[in-house]
TORKOL-4160 file (C-alpha; in steps of 0.2 Angstrom, whole numbers, padded with zeros to 4 digits, m for minus):
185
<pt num="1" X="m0185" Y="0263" Z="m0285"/>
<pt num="2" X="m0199" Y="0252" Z="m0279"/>
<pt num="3" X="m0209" Y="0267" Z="m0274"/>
<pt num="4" X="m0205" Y="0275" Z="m0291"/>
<pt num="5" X="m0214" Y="0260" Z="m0300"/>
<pt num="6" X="m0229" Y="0260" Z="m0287"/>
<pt num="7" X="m0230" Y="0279" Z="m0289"/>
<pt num="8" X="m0229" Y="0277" Z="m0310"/>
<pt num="9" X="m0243" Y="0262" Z="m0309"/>
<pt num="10" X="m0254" Y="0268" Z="m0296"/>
<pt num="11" X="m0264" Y="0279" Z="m0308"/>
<pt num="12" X="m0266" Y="0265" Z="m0319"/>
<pt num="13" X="m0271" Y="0254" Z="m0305"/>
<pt num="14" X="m0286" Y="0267" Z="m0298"/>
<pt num="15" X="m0291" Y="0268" Z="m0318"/>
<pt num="16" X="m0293" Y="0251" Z="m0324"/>
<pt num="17" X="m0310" Y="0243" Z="m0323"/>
<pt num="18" X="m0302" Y="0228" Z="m0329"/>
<pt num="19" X="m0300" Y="0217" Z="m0311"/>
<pt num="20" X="m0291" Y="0204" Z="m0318"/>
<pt num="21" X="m0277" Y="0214" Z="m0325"/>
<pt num="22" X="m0277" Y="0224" Z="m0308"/>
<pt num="23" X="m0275" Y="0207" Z="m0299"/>
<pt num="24" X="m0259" Y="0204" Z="m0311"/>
<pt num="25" X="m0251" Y="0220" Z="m0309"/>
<pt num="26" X="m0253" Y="0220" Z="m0289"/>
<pt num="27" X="m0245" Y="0200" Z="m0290"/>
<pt num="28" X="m0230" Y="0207" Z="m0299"/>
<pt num="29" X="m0228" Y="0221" Z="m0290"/>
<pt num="30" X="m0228" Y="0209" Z="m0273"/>
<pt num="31" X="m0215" Y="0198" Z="m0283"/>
<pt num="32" X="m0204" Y="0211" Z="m0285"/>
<pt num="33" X="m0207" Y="0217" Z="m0268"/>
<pt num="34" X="m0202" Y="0201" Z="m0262"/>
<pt num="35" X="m0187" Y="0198" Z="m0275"/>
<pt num="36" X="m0179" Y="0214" Z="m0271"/>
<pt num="37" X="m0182" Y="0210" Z="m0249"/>
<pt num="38" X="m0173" Y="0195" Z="m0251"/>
<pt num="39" X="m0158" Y="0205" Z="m0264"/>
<pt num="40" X="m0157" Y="0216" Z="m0249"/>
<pt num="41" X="m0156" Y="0202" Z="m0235"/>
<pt num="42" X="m0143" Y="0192" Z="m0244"/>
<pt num="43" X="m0135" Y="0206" Z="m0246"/>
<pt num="44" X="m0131" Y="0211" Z="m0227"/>
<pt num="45" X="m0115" Y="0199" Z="m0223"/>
<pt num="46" X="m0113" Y="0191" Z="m0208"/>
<pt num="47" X="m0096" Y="0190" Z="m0200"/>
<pt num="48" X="m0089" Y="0177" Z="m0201"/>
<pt num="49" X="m0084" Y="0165" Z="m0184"/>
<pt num="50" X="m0066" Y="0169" Z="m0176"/>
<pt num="51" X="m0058" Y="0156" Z="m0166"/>
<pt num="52" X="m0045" Y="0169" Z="m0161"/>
<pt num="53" X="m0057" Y="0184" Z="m0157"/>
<pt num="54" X="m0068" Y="0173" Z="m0147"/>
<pt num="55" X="m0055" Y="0169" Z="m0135"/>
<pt num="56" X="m0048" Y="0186" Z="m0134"/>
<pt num="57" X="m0067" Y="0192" Z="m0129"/>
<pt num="58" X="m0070" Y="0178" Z="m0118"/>
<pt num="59" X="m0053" Y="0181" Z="m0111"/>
<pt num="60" X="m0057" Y="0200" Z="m0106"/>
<pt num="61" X="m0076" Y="0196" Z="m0101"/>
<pt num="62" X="m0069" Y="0184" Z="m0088"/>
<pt num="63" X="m0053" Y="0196" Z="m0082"/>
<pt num="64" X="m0068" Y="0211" Z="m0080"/>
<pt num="65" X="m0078" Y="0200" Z="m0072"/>
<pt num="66" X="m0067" Y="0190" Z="m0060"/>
<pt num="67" X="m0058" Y="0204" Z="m0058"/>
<pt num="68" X="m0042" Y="0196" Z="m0061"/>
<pt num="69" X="m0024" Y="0207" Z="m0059"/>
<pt num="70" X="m0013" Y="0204" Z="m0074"/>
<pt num="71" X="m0004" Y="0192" Z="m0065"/>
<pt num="72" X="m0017" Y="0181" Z="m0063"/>
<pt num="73" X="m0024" Y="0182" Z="m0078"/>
<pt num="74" X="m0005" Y="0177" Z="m0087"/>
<pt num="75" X="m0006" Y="0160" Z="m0074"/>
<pt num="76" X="m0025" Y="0157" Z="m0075"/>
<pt num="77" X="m0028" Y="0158" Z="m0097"/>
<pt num="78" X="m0014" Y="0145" Z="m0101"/>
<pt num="79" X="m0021" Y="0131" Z="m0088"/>
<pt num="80" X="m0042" Y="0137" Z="m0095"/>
<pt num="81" X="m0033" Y="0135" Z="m0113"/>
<pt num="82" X="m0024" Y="0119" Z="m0111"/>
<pt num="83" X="m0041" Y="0113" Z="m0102"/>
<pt num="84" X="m0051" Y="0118" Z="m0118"/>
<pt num="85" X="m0039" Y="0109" Z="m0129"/>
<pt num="86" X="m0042" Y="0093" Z="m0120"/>
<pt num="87" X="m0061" Y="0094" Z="m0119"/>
<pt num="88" X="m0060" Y="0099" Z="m0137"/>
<pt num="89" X="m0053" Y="0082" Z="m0143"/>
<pt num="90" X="m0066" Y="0070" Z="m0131"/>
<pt num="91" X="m0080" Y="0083" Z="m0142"/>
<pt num="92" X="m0076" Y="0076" Z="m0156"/>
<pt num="93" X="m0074" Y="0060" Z="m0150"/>
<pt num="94" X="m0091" Y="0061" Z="m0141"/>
<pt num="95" X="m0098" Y="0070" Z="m0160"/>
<pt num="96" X="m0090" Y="0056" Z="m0171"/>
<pt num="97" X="m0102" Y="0042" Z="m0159"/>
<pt num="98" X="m0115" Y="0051" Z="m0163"/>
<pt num="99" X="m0114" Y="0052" Z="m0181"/>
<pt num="100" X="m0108" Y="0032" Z="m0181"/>
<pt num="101" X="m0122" Y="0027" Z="m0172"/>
<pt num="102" X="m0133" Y="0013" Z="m0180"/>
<pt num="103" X="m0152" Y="0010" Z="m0178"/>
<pt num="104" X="m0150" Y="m0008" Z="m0169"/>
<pt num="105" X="m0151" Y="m0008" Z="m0151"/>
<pt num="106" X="m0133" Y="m0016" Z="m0148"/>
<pt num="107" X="m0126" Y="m0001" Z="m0155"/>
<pt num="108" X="m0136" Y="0012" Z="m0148"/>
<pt num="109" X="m0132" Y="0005" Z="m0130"/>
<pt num="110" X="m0114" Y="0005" Z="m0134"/>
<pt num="111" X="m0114" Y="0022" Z="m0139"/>
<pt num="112" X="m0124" Y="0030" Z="m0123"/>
<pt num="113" X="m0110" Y="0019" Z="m0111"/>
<pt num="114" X="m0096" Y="0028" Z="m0124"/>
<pt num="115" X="m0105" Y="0044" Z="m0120"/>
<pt num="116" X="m0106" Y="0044" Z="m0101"/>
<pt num="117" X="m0088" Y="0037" Z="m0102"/>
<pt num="118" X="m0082" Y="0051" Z="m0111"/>
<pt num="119" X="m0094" Y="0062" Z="m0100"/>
<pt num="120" X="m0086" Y="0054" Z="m0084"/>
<pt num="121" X="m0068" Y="0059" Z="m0091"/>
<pt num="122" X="m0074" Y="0077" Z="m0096"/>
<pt num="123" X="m0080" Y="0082" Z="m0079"/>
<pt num="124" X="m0062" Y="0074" Z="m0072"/>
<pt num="125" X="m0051" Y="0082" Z="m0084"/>
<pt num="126" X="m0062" Y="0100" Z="m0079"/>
<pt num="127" X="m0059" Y="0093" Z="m0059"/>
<pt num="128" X="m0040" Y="0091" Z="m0062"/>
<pt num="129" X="m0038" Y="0107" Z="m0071"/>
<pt num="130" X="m0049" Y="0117" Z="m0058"/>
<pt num="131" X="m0037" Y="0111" Z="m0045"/>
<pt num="132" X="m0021" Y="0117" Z="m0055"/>
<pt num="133" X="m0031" Y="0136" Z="m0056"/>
<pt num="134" X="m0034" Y="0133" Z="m0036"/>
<pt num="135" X="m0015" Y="0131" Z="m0036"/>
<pt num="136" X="m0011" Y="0147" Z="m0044"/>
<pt num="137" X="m0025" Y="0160" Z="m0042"/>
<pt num="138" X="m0035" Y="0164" Z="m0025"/>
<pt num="139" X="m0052" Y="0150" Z="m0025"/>
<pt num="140" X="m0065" Y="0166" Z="m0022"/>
<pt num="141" X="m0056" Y="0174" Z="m0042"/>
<pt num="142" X="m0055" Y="0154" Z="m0048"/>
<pt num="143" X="m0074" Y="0152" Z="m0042"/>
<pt num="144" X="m0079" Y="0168" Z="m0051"/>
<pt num="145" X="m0067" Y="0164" Z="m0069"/>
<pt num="146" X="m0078" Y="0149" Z="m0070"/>
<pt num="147" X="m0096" Y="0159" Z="m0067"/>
<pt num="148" X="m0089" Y="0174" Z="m0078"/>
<pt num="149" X="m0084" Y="0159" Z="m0091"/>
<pt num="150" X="m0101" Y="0151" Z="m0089"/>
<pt num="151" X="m0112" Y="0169" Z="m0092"/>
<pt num="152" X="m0101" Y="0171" Z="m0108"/>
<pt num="153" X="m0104" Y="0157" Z="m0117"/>
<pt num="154" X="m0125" Y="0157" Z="m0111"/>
<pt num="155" X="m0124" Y="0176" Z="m0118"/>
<pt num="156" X="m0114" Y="0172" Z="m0134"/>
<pt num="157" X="m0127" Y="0158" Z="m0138"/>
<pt num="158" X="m0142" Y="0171" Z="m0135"/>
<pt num="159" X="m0132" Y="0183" Z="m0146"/>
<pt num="160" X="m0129" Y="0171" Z="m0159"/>
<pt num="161" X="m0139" Y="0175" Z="m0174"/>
<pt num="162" X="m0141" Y="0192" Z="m0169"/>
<pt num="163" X="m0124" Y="0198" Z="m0176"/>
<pt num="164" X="m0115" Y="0212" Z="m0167"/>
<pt num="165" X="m0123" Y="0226" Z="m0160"/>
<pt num="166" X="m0138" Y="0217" Z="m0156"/>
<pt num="167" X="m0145" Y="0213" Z="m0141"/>
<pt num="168" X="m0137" Y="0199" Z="m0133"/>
<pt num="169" X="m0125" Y="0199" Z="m0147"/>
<pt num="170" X="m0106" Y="0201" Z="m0143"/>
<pt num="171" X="m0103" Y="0221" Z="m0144"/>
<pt num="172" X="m0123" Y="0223" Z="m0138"/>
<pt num="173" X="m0130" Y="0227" Z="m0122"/>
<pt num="174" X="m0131" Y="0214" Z="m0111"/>
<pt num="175" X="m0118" Y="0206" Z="m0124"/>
<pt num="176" X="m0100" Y="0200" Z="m0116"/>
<pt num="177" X="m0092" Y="0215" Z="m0122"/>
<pt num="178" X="m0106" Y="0227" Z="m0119"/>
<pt num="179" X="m0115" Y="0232" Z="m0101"/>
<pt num="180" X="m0118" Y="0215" Z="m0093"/>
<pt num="181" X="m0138" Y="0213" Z="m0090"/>
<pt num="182" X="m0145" Y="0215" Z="m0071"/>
<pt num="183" X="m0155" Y="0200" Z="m0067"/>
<pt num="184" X="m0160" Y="0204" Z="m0050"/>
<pt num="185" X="m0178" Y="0212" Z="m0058"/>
């Protein structure tokens, strides 16, 4: 359509002798060009964030990856899961301090001690539950779950904004559920 009204107008534009009525007609024609980009980018939907299809592609990145039987994987995923669920709830503690925080210094200072507390007891509840994992899959597949856990979430956040299909992006190459990229180049 856009080419249909440059097409139809173009004559006139080469015609007039008029600038100033050739400067308006090629500022509305850029309005419109620029009206009608943003129709068609709003346009494109992006999908929208699932809890529940995260964790089942995380779930089969780190299984491909670590290379974990069935087995494993049904004693490994419940122990990652309940993890997640506890560091979950010191996020939001750690998130609530830093929108409560005041300006004064007092309160500042509290709120960094709250914050390495609350780091102190994240890295003990991951310690706990990596021992709990060492219990029940072999330390060379744990070791691995936990690189294979940390490449998926440094992909997805390089894929975030890309949607999928794109690069980096969750069904992408080089995305988790996509050829995983060779960085030995």
């Amino acid at each position: 359509m856009l080419c249909w009204i440059m097409l139809r107008f173009m004559p006139f534009w080469l015609k007039t002798k008029n600038k100033q009525m050739m400067f308006g007609m090629k500022y509305y024609a850029l309005i419109l060009l620029c009206w009608l980009t943003a129709l068609t980018a709003q346009a494109q939907e992006r999908p929208k964030f699932s809890p529940e299809k995260f964790e089942a592609d995380m779930e089969a990145f780190i299984t491909r990856e670590a290379k974990l039987t069935e087995q494993e994987a049904a004693k490994y995923f419940p122990l990652l899961r309940e993890m997640h669920q506890k560091q979950r709830t010191i996020y939001t503690r750690m998130r609530k301090i830093s929108t409560e925080t005041g300006t004064d210094e007092q309160a500042c200072a509290k709120a960094v001690r709250e914050c390495d507390r609350l780091n102190i007891e994240l890295r003990e509840i991951e310690q706990r539950y990596h021992e709990k994992m060492l219990r029940v899959v072999p330390a060379c597949k744990v070791y691995a779950a936990i690189a294979a856990e940390s490449r998926f979430h440094r992909q997805m956040m390089r894929g975030w904004g890309k949607g999928p299909g794109g690069p980096g992006g969750p069904d992408g190459p080089g995305g988790p559920n996509g050829k995983p990229k060779d960085r030995r180049r």
